[in-house]
C-alpha positions in Angstrom: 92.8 267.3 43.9 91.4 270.1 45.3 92.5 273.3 45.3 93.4 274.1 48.8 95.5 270.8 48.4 97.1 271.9 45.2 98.0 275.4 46.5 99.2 273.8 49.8 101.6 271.3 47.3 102.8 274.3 45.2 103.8 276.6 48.5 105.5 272.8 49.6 107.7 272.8 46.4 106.3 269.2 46.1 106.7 267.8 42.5 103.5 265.8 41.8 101.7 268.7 42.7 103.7 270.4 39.7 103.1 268.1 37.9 99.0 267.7 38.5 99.3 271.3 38.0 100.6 271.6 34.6 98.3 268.3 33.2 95.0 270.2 34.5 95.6 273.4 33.6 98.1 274.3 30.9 96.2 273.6 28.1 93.9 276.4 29.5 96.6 278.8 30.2 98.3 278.1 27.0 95.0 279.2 25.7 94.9 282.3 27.4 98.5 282.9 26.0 98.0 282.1 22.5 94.4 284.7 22.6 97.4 287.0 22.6 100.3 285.6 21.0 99.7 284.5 17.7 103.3 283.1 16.9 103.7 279.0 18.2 106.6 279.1 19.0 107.3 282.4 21.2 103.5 281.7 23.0 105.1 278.4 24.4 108.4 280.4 25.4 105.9 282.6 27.0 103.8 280.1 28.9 106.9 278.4 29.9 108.4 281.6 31.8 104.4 282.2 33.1 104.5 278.1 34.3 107.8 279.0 36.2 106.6 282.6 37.5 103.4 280.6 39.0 105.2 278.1 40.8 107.9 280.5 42.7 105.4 283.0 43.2 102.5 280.6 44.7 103.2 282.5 47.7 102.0 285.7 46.9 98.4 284.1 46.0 96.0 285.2 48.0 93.2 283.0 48.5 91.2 285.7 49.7 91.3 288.0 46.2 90.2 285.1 43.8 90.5 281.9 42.7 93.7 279.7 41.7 93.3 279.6 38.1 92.1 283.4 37.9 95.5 284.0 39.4 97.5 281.9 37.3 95.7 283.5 34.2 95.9 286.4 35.2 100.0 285.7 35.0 100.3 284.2 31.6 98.2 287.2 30.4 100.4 289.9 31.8 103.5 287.6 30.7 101.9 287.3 26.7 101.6 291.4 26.9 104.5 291.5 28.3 105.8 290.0 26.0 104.4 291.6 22.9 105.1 295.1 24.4 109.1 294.0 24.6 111.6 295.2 22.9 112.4 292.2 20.7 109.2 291.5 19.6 108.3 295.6 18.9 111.4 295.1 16.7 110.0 292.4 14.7 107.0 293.7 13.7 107.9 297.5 13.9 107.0 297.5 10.0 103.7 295.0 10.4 100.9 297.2 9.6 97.1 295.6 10.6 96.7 294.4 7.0 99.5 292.1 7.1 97.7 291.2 10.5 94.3 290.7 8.1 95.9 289.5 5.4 97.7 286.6 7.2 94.9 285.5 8.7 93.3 285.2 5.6 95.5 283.1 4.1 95.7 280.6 7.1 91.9 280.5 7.3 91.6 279.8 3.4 89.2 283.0 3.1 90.9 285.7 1.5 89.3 285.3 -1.7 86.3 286.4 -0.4 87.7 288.6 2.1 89.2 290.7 -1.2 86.0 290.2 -2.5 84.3 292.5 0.2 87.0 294.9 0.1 88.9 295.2 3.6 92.2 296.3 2.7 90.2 299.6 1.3 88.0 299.7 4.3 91.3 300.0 6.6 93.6 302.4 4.6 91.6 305.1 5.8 91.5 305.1 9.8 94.3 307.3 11.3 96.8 304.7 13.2 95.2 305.1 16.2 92.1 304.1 15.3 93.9 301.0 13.6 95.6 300.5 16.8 92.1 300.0 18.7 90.3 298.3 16.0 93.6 295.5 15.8 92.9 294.9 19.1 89.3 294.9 20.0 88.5 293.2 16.9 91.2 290.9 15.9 93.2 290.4 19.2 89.9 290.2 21.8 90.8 292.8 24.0 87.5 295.0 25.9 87.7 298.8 25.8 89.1 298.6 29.4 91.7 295.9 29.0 93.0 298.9 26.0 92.1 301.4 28.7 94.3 299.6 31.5 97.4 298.2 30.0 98.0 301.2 27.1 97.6 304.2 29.7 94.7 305.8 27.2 91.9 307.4 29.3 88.6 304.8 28.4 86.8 307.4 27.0 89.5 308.4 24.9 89.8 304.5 23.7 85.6 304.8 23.0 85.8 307.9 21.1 88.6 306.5 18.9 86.0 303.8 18.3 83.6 305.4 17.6 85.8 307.2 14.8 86.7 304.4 13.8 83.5 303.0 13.0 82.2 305.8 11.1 85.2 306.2 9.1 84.4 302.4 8.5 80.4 302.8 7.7 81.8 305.8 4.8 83.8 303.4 3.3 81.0 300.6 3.0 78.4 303.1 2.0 80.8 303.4 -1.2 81.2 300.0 -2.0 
C-alpha cells in the first residue's frame, strides 16, 4: 500500500488500513519505544496509547513537514519520554541511581564479571549527578546532546560542558586503575 493510500485509509477511519498499519510498522515503532523504555511491559502500554494517539490524530499529519513513519515516530518517542518523565514512573525509580542502571544491564547481558573486572562502579561514583544524568543518557539510553538539549530545557552548551566534565572526571579515574 502506498502511503498516500494508507494516510487516506487512516483520515477514513477504515479498519484494514488499521490494520495494514500496525503489521508494517509496529515492530518498528515498538522499537523506537523500547530505545527508551527499557521495562516490557510498560513500553507495550506505551506503544499501545502512541498506536491510538496515531490513528485519532492522522489528521494533524502534514504531508508537507515529513514523511508518515517520521510522524508516527516521532509520537511513540514523545509518548516513551513522556512517559518516563511521569509521575508514576519518577516514583519508581526515584532511588535508581545509574549503577543499578549498569549493574542490571550487566547481569542481563551475562558480562558483569568482566565489567567488575574493569572497574565501572568506581569510575562512576565520582561524577556529580549531573554529569551522571548526561552520561545515563547519551551513553546508555542513546540520546544526542540536542535531544538532552531539547526535551530537558538545559542550554546545549551547558549539556557539552557537562560532558566534557564528565569525561575528564572519567579519564582521572582510569589513569588510576
Amino acid at each position: 500500500m502506498e502511503e498516500i493510500q494508507l494516510i487516506a485509509g487512516l483520515r477514513a477511519k477504515d479498519r484494514k488500513t488499521t490494520e495494514y498499519l500496525y503489521d508494517k510498522y509496529s515492530r518498528a515503532l515498538f522499537a523506537v519505544i523500547s530505545r527508551i523504555v527499557f521495562d516490557k511491559d510498560i513500553a507495550e502500554e506505551v506503544f499501545h496509547d502512541a498506536f491510538v494517539k496515531i490513528t485519532k490524530k492522522i489528521d494533524r499529519y502534514d504531508e508537507s513537514k515529513g514523511r508518515l513513519y517520521t510522524w508516527m515516530a516521532n509520537i511513540c518517542r514523545n509518548s516513551a519520554i513522556d512517559k518516563l518523565r511521569s509521575k508514576e514512573i519518577s516514583q519508581q525509580t526515584k532511588t535508581n541511581t545509574i549503577d543499578d542502571l549498569v549493574y542490571g544491564m550487566e547481569s542481563q547481558s551475562g558480562t558483569q564479571e568482566h565489567i567488575d573486572g574493569i572497574g565501572v562502579k568506581g569510575l562512576l561514583e565520582d561524577l556529580n549527578d549531573d554529569q551522571k544524568f548526561i552520561v545515563e543518557y547519551i551513553y546508555f539510553k542513546g540520546y544526542t546532546h540536542s535531544e538532552i538539549s531539547e526535551e530537558f530545557e538545559i542550554p546545549l552548551g551547558t549539556v557539552k560542558s557537562r560532558v566534557r566534565a564528565a569525561i575528564q572526571v572519567l579519564k582521572k579515574n582510569v589513569a588510576r586503575i
